[in-house]
N, C-alpha and C positions, 0 to 999 in steps of 0.2 A: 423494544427491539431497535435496530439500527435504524437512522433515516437510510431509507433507500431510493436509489433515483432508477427508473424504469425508462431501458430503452425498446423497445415493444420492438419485434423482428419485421421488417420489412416486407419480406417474402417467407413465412415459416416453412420451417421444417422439419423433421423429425430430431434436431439437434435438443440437447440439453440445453437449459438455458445457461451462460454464461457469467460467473459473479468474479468483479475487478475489487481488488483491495488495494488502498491505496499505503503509502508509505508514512512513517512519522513527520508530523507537521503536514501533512496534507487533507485531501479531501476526495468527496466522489466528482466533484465538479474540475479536478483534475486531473479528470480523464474524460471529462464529453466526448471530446473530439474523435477521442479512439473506439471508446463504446459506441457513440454511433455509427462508424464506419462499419463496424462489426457485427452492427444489429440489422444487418442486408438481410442476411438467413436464421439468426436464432435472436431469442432475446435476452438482453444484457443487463446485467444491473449491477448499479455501483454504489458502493455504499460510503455513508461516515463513518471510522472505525471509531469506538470509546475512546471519551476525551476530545473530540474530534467534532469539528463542522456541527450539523443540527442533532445528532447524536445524542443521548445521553452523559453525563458526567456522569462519573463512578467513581466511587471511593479508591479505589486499584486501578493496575494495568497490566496484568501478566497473559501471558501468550493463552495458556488454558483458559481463561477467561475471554479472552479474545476467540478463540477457534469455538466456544460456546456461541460467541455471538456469531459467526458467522455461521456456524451449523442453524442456528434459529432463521436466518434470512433464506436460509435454503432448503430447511422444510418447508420452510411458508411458500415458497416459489415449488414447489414438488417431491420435494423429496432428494434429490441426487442434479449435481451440476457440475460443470468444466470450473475449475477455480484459476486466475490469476493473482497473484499478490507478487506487489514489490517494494524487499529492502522489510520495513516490520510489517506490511501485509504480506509479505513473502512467509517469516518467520512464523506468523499467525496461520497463516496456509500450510503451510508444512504443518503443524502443529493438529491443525484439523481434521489433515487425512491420515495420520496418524493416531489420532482420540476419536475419528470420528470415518472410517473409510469407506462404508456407505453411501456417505452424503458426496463422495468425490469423483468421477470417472478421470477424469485428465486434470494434471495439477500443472502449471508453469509459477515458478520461482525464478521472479527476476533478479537478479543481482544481490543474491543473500546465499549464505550459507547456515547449516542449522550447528553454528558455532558460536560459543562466546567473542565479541572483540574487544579491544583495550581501548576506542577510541570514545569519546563521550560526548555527546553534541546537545548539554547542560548549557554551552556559552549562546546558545540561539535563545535559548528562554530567556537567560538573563537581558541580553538586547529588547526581548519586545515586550520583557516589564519595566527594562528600565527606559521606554520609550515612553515620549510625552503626548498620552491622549486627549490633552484638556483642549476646547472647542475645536477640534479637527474635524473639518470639512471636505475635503478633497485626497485623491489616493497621489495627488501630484505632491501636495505636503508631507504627506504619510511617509512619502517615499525618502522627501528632503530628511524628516526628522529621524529615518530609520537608518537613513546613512553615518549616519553619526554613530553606529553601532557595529553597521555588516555594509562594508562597503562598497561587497561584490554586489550588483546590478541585479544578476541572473536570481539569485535567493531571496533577496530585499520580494523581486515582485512575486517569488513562489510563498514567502510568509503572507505577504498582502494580501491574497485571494484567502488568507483566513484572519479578518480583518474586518467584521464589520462596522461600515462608517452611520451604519441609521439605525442602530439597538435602540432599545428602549434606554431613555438616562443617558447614553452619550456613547460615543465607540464603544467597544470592549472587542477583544479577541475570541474567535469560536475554537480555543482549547484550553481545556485546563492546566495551566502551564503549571502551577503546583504538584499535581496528583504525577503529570509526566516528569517531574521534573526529580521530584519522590520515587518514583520507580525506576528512572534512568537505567539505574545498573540492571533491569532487570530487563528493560525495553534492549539494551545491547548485547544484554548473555542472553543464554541459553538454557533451560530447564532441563537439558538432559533426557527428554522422554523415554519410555521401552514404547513399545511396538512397533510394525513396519507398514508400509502400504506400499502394495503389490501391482498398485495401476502403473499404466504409463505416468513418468514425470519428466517434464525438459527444467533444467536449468540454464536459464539464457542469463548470458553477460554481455556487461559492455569491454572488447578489449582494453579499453585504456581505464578500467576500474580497477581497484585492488580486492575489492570484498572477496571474490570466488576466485582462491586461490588452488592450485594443482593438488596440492597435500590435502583439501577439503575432502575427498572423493575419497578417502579414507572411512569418513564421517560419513559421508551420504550415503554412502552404499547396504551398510546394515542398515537404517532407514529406511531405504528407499533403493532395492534392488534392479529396477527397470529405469532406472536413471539415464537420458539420454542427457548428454553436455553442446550447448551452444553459446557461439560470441558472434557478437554484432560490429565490425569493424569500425573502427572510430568514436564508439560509441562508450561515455563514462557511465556511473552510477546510473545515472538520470536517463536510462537506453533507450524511455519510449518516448522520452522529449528532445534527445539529440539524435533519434534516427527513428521516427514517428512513423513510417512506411514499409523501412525493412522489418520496425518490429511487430509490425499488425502483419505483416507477409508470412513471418517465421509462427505465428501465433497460428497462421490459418493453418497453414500447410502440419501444422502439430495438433492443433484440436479437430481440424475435421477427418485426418487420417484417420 
């Protein structure tokens, strides 16, 4: 099963518990902050999606194999839960309440659409195989050495948090950069599902992102009939890291309604 991180609720209460997916190249630990903001009243858990942080490797990476794994994390928690996913935990989340509508009462889909895209984000792997792990000590060198590849600042330290610098044997990365790298095309398309799920769903945007575009709702709609649409102003791809407050605000006011 996935590692899962447990953020136990503060003050319980009749709420389902709450399960965060994170996006490609990330983790559960990039979201503490927000899961436990949000474990006041129910309890949260975030996980490592496959390929991914403490997680198991696996030979694949397709969406139905993903939305398997998170239906496993959420029987084990009870049965039925509020799901977030964003970007490919988004894709994964859709995917689950669809193979799996049971296990979902409220879905948010951050910043994805259940669409193929043309864009390939293969050139990140290539960077942090082709970066030099030999006796690295420090995430201040990590950093010098990784710029030599991705020079934006903001992504270098969102790679780095999947980085271990004390493995056993010497660094190595906590994703299987091969098996994602092998599926790409599949991690950015879309399997085309049948079925629908008939809960409430928000799809939250960042305004200044391009993923969730007006023509999408085309697509969403047989899917996903009760579709409400939200954008977070100012906010890009990355909506709960460039507006970390309004997005746990618009989360509340949708999952506890």
């Amino acid at each position: 099963m996935l590692n899962t991180v447990h953020h136990p609720a503060t003050t319980p209460s009749d709420l389902p518990p709450l399960l965060i997916a994170h996006g490609l190249y990330g983790s559960a630990r990039n979201w503490n902050v927000i899961a436990k903001r949000l474990s006041d009243t129910r309890n949260v858990l975030t996980v490592d999606m496959r390929n991914h942080g403490e997680s198991p490797w696996m030979p694949s990476h397709t969406y139905p194999e993903l939305a398997v794994d998170l239906a496993e994390v959420i029987a084990a928690a009870g049965g039925q839960a509020d799901v977030v996913g964003h970007s490919m935990g988004g894709k994964a989340s859709m995917m689950l309440a669809l193979a799996h509508p049971e296990a979902v009462r409220r879905l948010v889909v951050a910043d994805i659409a259940p669409v193929a895209y043309a864009h390939d984000q293969t050139q990140y792997i290539t960077a942090m195989k082709a970066m030099d792990l030999t006796d690295l000590t420090t995430r201040a060198e990590a950093d010098r050495r990784l710029a030599a590849f991705v020079p934006e600042a903001p992504l270098r330290a969102f790679f780095l948090q999947s980085l271990d610098l004390k493995a056993e044997g010497g660094p190595r990365w906590r994703l299987n950069l091969d098996v994602l790298a092998a599926d790409m095309a599949r991690i950015v398309g879309w399997p085309a599902p049948t079925g629908q799920f008939d809960g409430p769903v928000l799809f939250l945007t960042g305004s200044e992102s391009p993923y969730v575009k007006p023509e999408h709702r085309a697509l969403i709609r047989p899917l996903f009939p009760n579709a409400l649409f939200a954008k977070l102003a100012g906010a890009g791809h990355w909506l709960h890291a460039d507006k970390p407050r309004e997005f746990e605000d618009t989360l509340r006011v949708f999952l506890n309604s």
